[in-house]
C-alpha positions as CSV (number, residue, x, y, z in Angstrom):
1,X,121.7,62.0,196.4
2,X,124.1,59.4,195.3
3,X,126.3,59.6,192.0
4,X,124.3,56.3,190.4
5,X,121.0,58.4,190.6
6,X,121.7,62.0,190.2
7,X,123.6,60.5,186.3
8,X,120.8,58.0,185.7
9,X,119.1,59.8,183.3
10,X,122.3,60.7,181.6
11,X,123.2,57.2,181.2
12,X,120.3,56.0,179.9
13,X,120.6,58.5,177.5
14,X,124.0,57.2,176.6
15,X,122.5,53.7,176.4
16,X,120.1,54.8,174.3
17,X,122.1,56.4,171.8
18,X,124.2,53.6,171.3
19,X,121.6,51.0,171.1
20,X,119.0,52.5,168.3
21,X,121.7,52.8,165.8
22,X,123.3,49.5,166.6
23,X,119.9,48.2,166.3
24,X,118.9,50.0,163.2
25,X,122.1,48.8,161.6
26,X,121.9,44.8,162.8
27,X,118.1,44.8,161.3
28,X,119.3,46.4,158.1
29,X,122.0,43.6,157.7
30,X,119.7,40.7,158.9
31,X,116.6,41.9,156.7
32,X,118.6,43.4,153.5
33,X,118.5,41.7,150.1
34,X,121.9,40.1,149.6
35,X,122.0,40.1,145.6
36,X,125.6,41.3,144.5
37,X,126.0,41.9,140.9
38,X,128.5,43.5,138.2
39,X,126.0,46.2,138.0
40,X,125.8,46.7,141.9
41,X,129.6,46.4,142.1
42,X,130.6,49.2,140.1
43,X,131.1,52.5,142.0
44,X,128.3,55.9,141.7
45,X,128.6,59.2,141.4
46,X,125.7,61.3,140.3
47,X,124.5,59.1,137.9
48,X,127.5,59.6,135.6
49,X,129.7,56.5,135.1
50,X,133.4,57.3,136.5
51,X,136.0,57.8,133.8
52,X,140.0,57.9,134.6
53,X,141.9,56.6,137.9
54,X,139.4,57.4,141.0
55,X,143.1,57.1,143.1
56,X,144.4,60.0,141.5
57,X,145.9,63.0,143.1
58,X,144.5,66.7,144.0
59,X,146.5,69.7,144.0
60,X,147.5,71.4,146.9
61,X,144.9,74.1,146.3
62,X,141.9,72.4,146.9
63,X,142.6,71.4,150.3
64,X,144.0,74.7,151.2
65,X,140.8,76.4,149.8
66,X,138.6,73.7,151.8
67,X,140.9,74.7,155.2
68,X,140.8,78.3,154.4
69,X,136.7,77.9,154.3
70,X,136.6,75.4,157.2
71,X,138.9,78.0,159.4
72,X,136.9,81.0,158.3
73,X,133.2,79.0,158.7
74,X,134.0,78.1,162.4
75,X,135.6,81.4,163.2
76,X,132.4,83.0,162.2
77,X,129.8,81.0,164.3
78,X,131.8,83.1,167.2
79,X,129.8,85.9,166.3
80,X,126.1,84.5,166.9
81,X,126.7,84.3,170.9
82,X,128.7,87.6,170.9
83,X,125.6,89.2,168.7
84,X,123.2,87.6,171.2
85,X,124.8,88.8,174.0
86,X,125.8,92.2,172.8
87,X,123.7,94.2,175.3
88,X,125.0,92.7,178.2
89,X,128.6,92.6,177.4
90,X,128.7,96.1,176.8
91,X,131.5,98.2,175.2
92,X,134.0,95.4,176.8
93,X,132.2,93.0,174.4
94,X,132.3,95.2,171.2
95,X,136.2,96.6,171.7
96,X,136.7,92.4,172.2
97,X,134.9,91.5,168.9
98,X,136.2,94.6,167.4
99,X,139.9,92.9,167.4
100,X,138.6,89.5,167.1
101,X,137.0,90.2,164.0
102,X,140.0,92.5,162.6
103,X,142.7,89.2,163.2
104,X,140.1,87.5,161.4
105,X,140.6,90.1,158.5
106,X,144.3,90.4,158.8
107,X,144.1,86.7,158.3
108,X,141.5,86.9,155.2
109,X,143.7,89.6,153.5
110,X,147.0,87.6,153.8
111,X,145.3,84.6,152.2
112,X,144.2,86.6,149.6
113,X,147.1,88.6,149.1
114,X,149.1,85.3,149.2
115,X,147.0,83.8,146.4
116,X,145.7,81.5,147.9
117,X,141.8,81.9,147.0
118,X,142.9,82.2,143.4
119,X,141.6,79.5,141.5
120,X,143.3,78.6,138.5
C-alpha cells in the first residue's frame, strides 16, 4: 500500500481542520457589522467598567499559586490510566503509584510548609 494512500485519510483530516476554522473566521470578517464606536472601544470585564491601570503588576504569589495548581492538576490526571489499569498492572503497578503519589506529597508538603499556598 503506498505512503500517499495508507495517510489519506489522515490528511484530509488535517485539511479539514484547517479549513473550517479558516473558513468560519474569513465569513465572520466578510459578513460582520463594521460599526466602531466610543462605546465598542472601551475594554469589558464582567459587566463592571475597569477602574485603575489595566498594565499593572501581580505579585509573585499568584503565579506561583496558578503553577503550583497547574503542576499538581496535570500530575493527577496520571492516576485515571493507572486506576483503569490497576488489575492488570498488578502489585508492580500499586508499589509504582505508591511512590509516585508519595513524591507528589513530598512536593505538596514542601509547598505548604514553604508558604507558598498561603494567601495573604
Amino acid at each position: 500500500m503506498p505512503l500517499a494512500e495508507k495517510y489519506s485519510s489522515l490528511f484530509f483530516l488535517f485539511a479539514l481542520a484547517l479549513a473550517v476554522p479558516t473558513i468560519m473566521v474569513f465569513l465572520a470578517w466578510v459578513t460582520g457589522p463594521r460599526r466602531p464606536g466610543s462605546e465598542k472601544s472601551l475594554p469589558f470585564e464582567c459587566g463592571v467598567d475597569p477602574t485603575g491601570n489595566p498594565r499593572r503588576r501581580f505579585g509573585v504569589k499568584f503565579f506561583l499559586v496558578a503553577l503550583l495548581f497547574l503542576i499538581f492538576d496535570v500530575e493527577t490526571i496520571f492516576i485515571f490510566p493507572w486506576a483503569v489499569l490497576f488489575r492488570e498492572l498488578g502489585i508492580f503497578g500499586f508499589i509504582e503509584m505508591s511512590i509516585f503519589l508519595m513524591i507528589l506529597l513530598l512536593g505538596l508538603f514542601y509547598a505548604w510548609k514553604k508558604g507558598a499556598l498561603e494567601w495573604e
